[in-house]
C-alpha positions, 0 to 999 in steps of 0.5 A: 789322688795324684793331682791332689797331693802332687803339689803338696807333696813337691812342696813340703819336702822342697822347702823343708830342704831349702830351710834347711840351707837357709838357717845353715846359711845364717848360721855360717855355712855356705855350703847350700848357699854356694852349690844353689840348694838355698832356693824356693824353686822346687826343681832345686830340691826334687828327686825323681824317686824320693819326691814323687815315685815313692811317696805316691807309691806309699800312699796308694799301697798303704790306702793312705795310711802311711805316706814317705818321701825325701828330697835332694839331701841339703848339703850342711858342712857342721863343722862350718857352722859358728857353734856346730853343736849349738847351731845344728840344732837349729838347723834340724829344726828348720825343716820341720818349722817349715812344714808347720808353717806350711801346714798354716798356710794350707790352713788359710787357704783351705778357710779362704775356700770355704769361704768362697762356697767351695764343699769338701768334695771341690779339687779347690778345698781337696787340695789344702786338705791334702797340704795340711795332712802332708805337712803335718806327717812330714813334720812328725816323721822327721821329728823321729829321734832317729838320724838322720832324721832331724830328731836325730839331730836334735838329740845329737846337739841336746846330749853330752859330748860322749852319749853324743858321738856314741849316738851319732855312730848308729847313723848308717843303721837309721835309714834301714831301721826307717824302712822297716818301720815303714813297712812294718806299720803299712802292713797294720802293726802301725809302729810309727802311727804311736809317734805320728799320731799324737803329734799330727792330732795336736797340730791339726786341732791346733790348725783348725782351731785358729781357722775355725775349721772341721778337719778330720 
């Protein structure tokens, strides 16, 4: 199971933080650009307990069930940006984008397997399958309307000035309320699965659709 996921996991979560920087970067903060946070190195972007200890230990004690993680936080100054309210949406939506598109990817390299006769049980096709459903859960996950989170973000530069501000001070409780849903939902009152689900069904009907494939 670690050498299937290893590499998905480093990955979704590397260059969903590195496009992060990147939109920031076009938008006018250099903040990542300057600190070298805007890369497509891994080694950049990986946290030793939030990139590989804790996500791989929430998939083998929830049987799979629940998956989560971070990287090294990208460093985005908003008050740098050209229209902080306008462009920090964007911004937000980088990472999840990145992980669709991601999930693409391992989509076409999963069809490109099985083309070359490769089954469902060869470490070749494993691991496209493993990037799909990681990029896929990730995308979802940090599209909960909790900040930091980036739906968190979203609905930050999606309300008026005052609901906004009002919103965005509940920002210290976002990471314990995150937790405890995690937790909540690994011990079966499955929570984040109501939000997850729907969305990484679509997606990966979506994907296989497109590929001509059967993922479960």
């Amino acid at each position: 199971m670690i050498a299937v996921f290893a590499v998905p996991i480093i990955f979704a979560i590397t260059l969903h933080e590195a496009a992060h920087g990147y939109v920031a970067r076009h938008f006018g903060d250099k903040t990542a650009f300057k600190l070298g946070r805007v890369s497509l190195n891994p080694a950049r972007h990986i946290d030793l307990v939030g990139t590989i200890f804790l996500p791989l230990v929430t998939l083998f004690v929830s049987g799979g069930r629940i998956m989560f993680g971070w990287a090294k936080p990208v460093p985005v100054n908003f008050h740098a940006l050209r229209r902080p309210k306008r462009d920090m949406l964007w911004v937000a939506l980088a990472g999840p984008a990145a992980n669709l598109v991601m999930a693409l990817g391992w989509g076409a390299a999963l069809k490109i397997g099985a083309m070359s006769g490769f089954g469902p049980s060869d470490f070749l096709l494993q691991v496209p399958i493993a990037g799909i459903e990681v990029n896929l859960v990730f995308m979802a996950l940090n599209l909960l309307p909790i900040l930091p989170l980036d739906g968190g973000r979203v609905v930050v530069s999606l309300l008026p000035d005052p609901l906004a501000w009002s919103f965005s001070r509940l920002e210290p409780f976002g990471l314990p309320i995150l937790l405890g849903l995690v937790v909540i939902s690994s011990y079966g009152y499955n929570i984040l699965g109501m939000f997850l689900n729907p969305i990484v069904f679509v997606s990966k009907s979506a994907i296989a659709t497109i590929f001509q494939l059967y993922l479960i």
